[in-house]
C-alpha positions as CSV (number, residue, x, y, z in Angstrom):
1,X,104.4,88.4,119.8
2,X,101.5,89.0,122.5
3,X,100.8,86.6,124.3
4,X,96.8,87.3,125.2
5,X,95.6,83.9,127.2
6,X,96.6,80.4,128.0
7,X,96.7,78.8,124.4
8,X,96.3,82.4,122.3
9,X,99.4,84.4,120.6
10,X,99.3,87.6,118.1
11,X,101.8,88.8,115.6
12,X,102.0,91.6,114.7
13,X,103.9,92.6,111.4
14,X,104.6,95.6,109.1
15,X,102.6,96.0,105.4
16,X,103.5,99.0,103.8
17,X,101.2,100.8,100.7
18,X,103.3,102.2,98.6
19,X,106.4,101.3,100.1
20,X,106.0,104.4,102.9
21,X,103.3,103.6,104.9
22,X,103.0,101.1,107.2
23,X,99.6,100.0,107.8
24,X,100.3,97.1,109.7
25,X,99.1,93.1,109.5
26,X,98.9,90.2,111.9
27,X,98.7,86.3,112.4
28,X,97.6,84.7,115.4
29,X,98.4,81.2,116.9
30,X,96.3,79.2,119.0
31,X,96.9,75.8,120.8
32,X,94.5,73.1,121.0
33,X,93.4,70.3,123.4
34,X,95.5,68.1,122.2
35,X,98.6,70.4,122.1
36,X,98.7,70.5,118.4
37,X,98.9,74.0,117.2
38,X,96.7,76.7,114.3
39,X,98.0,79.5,112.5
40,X,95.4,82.2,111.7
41,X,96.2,84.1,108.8
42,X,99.9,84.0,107.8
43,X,102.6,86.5,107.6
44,X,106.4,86.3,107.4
45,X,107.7,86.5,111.1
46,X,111.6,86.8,111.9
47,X,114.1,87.9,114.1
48,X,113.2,87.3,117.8
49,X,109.5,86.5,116.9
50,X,110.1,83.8,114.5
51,X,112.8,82.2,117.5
52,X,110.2,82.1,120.0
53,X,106.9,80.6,117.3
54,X,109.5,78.0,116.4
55,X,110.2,77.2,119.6
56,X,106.8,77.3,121.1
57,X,105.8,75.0,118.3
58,X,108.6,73.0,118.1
59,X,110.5,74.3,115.1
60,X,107.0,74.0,113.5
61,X,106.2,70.5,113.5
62,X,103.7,71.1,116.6
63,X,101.6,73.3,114.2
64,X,99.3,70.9,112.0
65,X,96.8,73.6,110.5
66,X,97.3,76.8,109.0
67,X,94.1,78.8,107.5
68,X,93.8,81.9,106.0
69,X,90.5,84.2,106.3
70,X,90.9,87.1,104.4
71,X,90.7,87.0,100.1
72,X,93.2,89.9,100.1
73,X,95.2,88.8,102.4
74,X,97.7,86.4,100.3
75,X,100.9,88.0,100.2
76,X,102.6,85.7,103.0
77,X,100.7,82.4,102.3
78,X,103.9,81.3,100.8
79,X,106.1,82.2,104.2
80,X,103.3,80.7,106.8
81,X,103.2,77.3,104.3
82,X,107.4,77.3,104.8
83,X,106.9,77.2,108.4
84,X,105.6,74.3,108.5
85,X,105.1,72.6,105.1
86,X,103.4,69.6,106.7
87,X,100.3,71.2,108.2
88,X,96.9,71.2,106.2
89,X,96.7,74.8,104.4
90,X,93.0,76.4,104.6
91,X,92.1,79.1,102.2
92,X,89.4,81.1,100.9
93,X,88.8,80.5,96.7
94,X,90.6,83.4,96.0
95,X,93.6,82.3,97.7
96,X,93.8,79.0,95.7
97,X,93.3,81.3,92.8
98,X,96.3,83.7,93.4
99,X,98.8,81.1,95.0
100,X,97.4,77.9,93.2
101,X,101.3,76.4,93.5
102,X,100.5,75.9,97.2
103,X,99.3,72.8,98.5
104,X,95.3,73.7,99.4
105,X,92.9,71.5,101.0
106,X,90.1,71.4,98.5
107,X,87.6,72.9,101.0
108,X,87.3,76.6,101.2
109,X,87.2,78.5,104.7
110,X,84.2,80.7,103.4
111,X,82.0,77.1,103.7
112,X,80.4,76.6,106.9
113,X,80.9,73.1,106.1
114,X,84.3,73.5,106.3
115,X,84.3,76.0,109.5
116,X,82.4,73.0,111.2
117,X,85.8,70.8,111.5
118,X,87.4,73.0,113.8
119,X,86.4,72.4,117.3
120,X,87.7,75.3,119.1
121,X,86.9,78.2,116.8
122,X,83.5,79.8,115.4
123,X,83.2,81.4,112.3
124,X,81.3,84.0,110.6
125,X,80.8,85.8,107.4
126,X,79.2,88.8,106.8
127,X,75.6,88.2,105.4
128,X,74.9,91.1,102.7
129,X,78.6,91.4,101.8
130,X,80.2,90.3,99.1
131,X,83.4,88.1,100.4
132,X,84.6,89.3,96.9
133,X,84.3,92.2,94.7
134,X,85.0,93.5,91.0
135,X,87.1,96.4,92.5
136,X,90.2,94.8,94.4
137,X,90.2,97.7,96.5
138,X,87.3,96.9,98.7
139,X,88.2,94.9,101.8
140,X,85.3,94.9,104.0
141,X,84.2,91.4,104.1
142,X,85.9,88.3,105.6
143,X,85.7,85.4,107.2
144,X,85.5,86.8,111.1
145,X,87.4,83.6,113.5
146,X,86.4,83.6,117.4
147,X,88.4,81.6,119.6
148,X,86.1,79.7,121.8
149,X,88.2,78.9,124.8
150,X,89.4,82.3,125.3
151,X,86.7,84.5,123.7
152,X,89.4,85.9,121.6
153,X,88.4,87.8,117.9
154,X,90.4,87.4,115.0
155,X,89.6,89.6,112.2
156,X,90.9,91.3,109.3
157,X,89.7,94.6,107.7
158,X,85.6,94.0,108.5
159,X,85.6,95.4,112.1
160,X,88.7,98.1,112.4
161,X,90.3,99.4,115.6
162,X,92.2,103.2,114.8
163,X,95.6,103.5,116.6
164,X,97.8,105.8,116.6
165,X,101.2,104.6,114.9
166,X,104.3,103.9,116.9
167,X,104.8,104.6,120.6
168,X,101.9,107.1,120.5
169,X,99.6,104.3,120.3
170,X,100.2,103.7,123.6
171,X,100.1,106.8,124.4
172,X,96.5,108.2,122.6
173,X,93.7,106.1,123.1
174,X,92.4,103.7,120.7
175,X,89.0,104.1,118.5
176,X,85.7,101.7,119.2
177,X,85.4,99.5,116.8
178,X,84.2,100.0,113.6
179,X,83.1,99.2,110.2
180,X,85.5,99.0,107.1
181,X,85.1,102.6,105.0
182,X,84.6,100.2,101.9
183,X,81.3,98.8,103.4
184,X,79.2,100.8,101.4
185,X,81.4,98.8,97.9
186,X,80.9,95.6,99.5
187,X,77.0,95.6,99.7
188,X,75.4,93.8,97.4
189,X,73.2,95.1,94.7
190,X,70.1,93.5,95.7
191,X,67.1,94.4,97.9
192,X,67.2,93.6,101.8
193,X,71.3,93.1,101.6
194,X,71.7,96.3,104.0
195,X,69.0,94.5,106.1
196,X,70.8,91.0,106.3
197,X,73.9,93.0,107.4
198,X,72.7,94.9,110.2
199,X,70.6,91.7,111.0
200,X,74.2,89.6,111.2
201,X,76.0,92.3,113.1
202,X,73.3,92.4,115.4
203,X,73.2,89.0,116.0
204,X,77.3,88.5,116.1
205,X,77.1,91.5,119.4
206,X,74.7,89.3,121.2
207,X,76.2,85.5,120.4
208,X,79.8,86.9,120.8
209,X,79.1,88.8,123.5
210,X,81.4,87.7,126.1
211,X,84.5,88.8,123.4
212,X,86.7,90.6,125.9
213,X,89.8,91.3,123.2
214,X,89.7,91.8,119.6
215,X,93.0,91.1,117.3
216,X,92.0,93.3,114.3
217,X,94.8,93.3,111.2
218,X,95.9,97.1,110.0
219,X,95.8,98.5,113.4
220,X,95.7,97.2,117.1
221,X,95.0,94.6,119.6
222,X,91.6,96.0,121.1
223,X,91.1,95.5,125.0
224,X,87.0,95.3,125.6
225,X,85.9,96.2,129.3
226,X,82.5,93.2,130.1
227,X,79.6,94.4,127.9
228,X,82.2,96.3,125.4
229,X,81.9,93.7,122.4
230,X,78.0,93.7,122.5
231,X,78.4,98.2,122.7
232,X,81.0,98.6,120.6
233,X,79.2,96.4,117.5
234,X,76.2,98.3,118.3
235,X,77.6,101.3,118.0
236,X,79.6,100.8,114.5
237,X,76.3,99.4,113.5
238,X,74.6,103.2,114.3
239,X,77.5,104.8,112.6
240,X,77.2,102.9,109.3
241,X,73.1,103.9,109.4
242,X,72.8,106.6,106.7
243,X,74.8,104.1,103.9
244,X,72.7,101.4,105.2
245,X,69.7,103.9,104.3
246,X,71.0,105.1,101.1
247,X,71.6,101.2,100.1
248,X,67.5,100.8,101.0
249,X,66.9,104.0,98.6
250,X,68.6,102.4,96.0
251,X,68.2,98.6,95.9
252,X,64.6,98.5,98.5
């Protein structure tokens, strides 16, 4: 568990492909005004790192809301719900659709309607993306969580950090952010949806600028130096230029 500022935690947990390699996921918890507490993604924590959630949040009970960002990211919705039953559970429609048993609040997390009710968080999802595809494979959209008070970023698969496994992550130094490999799958097969992208990530360096550390899912906790959120999205915006182009040649 990392504790990154006043009233922000990260987990960080193992997911292995093919049962050999670990590529990593996280959840993050954050503490409101009024003390009550929401989980960010869910995974299954134990040993020491489930003691000290339970007892930061009061064997649970302190934690009221629990939402879930990512479509593909439903394997431990069950194990977050268990944690504390009680809370309101957030998901996007695919989540209702693979774990409809759970108890789901009717509203979806991919609505800005929905985003609206939670005072100490901003949202944002990817405009030119499809949240879902055909090919369950292709990860690169999701519903990006900021947490206002601290500036901290919460995201899974969209913006990546590459880390070097084990002890030599601390060791070799990270990657800037970047794009998902899968961007290219994501697009949509229409005209201008490589221009609404770069026009969202454009506009997510400037009105996020002020982001000073980035919890992204497969890989690391990212450490921005003032300015680094605004250079770093700019950057994985150049790098992702020629599929952008190629997108243009295709759809126009």
């Amino acid at each position: 568990m990392k504790h990154l500022a006043e009233s922000f935690w990260n987990f960080r947990g193992s997911f292995k492909v093919a049962k050999v390699f670990d590529v990593g996921t996280h959840m993050s918890l954050v503490r409101k005004a009024d003390g009550q507490f929401t989980l960010i993604d869910s995974y299954a924590v134990s040993g020491d790192e489930r003691e000290a959630l339970m007892s930061l949040t009061n064997n649970g009970l302190a934690i009221d809301t629990i939402i879930n960002v990512h479509p593909f990211h439903t394997l431990h919705c069950t194990a977050a719900h268990e944690i504390a039953p009680h809370a309101r559970l957030y998901g996007t429609q695919r989540h209702r659709e693979q774990a409809p048993e759970l108890p789901w609040e009717r509203d979806v997390m991919e609505d800005p309607a929905t985003q609206e009710r939670f005072d100490d968080l901003d949202f944002s999802v990817p405009a030119g993306l499809d949240l879902v595809t055909a090919d369950d494979s292709v990860h690169a959209s999701s519903v990006l969580v900021r947490h206002r008070p601290s500036g901290i970023v919460h995201v899974d698969d969209t913006l990546m950090v590459l880390a070097a496994p084990g002890m030599l992550g601390h060791i070799l130094p990270q990657s800037r952010l970047r794009f998902h490999p899968m961007l290219a799958k994501a697009l949509q097969q229409r005209s201008r949806a490589a221009d609404d992208f770069a026009a969202w990530a454009q506009a997510l360096a400037r009105e996020w600028a002020s982001t000073r550390i980035v919890c992204a899912a497969h890989s690391a906790v990212r450490q921005l130096e003032p300015g680094g959120w605004h250079a770093e999205l700019t950057h994985a915006l150049s790098a992702i230029r020629k599929t952008l182009d190629h997108h243009r040649a295709q759809h126009g």
